[in-house]
C-alpha positions, 0 to 999 in steps of 0.5 A: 154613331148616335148622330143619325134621326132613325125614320120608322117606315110605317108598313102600315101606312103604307099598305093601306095607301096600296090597298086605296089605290087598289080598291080605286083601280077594281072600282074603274075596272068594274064600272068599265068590263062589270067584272071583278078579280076573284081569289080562290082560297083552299084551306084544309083543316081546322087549324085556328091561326090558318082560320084567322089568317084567311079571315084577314085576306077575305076582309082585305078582299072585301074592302077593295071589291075583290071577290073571294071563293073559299074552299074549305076540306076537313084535316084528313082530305086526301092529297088527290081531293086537294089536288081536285079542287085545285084543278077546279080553281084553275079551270074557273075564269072567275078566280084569278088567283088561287091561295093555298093556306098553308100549313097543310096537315102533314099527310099532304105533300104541300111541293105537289099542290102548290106545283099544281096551281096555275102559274098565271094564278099562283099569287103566292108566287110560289110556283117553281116557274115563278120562282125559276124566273126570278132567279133567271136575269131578263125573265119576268115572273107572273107574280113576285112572292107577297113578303119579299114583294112587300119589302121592295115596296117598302124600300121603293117608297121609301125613297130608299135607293136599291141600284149599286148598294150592297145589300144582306139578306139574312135568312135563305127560305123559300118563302122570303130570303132566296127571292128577296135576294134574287130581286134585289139582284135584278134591281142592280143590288150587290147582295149577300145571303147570311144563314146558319154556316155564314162565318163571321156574321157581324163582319158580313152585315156591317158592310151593308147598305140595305139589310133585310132580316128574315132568320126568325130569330129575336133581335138576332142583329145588334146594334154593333154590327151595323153600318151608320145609315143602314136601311134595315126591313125586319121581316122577323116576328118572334115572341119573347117574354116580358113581365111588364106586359099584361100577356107576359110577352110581346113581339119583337124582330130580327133586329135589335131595334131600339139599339139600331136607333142613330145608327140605322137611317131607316128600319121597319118596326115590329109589328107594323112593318113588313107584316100588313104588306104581305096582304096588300101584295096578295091583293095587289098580285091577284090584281094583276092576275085579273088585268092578264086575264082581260088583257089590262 
């Protein structure tokens, strides 16, 4: 089992070839129609890793030439003043996509503002029709969510094959597990969710060819449950300490990543794998947003 060269697929890398070829197509696009996409940010209160995390998107969106409109509202704005500046975004032709930062502070009920946006600019890919048509065979979804579309990507270029492989989905959230699962199926993966009453899970996870690991639980997967030549996406990003580091901790995966070498054949590192996709799919669905709008 310690024959196999382990590959690290470089989400880094990657994405930034992704945003290139984005910022490449937004320049042709401008210089043929003298418009740009628009994304449309709402964010409610002062919470410093929202703030951080919009600082990102808006730099991402700025090197690729798409514009940004923030939408800041103090912590105790109403539910119905959300709601008013949603309605505004989908009602500008300017904004092909509208980000909701979450989480929203708790008096807010977050289901009905995201219901609100519109599902040809919900780039999240949050919306519950978005979301009904990945589940559904034969249907095309307006925008597939960020997280589980950055993982098919980096399995696609990857060269990593997904028709007839079994793969196990570890984690049943709305945010990566439930549509990664689905997508996977409709790229003719055989797929199994993993979660909290899943018996016997190592027995589950070593029939797997393609294992995508999102249960927020720090290197949960160990090397003995492992198939040789899985191909394990570790969307986990958890802290633990760690007296060697100057900060006393440091961040790790899902998966047990150094035992996972020679067994796996390809496998994400953490951090600097799923992570920097995440924003090259929101700008790669704001994108398509635009392209829709101008009829691309």
């Amino acid at each position: 089992m310690s024959d196999i060269n382990t590959a690290l697929i470089n989400g880094t890398a990657i994405a930034e070839t992704i945003r290139g070829e984005i910022k490449t197509e937004v320049d042709a696009l401008r210089e043929k129609t003298g418009k740009v996409p628009g994304l449309g940010v709402v964010l409610v209160g002062e919470r410093p890793d929202s703030a951080v995390y919009v600082r990102m998107k808006h730099k991402a969106c700025s090197e690729a030439g798409i514009h940004t409109s923030d939408r800041k509202l103090p912590a105790d704005a109403t539910e119905e003043d959300v709601l008013a500046v949603v309605k505004e975004l989908n009602e500008d032709p300017a904004i092909n996509g509208i980000l909701v930062q979450l989480p929203m502070p708790d008096h807010i009920n977050e289901e009905r503002v995201l219901s609100a946006v519109g599902v040809d600019k919900d780039v999240d890919g949050f919306h519950p029709v978005n979301i009904g048509r990945i589940c559904m065979k034969g249907r095309k979804a307006n925008f597939e969510p960020c997280t589980p579309k950055g993982c098919i990507e980096l399995l696609v270029r990857s060269g990593i094959t997904i028709e007839g492989k079994r793969a196990v989905v570890l984690g049943r959230s709305n945010i990566v597990g439930i549509p990664v699962a689905n997508m996977l199926i409709h790229r003719n993966a055989t797929v199994t969710v993993v979660h909290s009453r899943t018996q016997d899970i190592p027995s589950v996870v070593r029939e797997a060819d393609i294992v995508i690991a999102a249960i927020g639980q720090p290197l949960f997967v160990k090397r003995e449950w492992l198939k040789p030549g899985v191909v394990i996406i570790d969307v986990g990003i958890n802290s633990i300490e760690d007296a060697s580091r100057k900060s006393g901790k440091r961040l790790v995966g899902d998966v047990d990543t150094e035992g996972a070498q020679g067994v796996a054949s390809h496998i994400t590192p953490v951090p600097g794998g799923v992570g920097p996709m995440t924003i090259a799919m929101l700008l790669s669905n704001t994108l398509a947003g635009f392209k829709a709008s101008i009829g691309v």
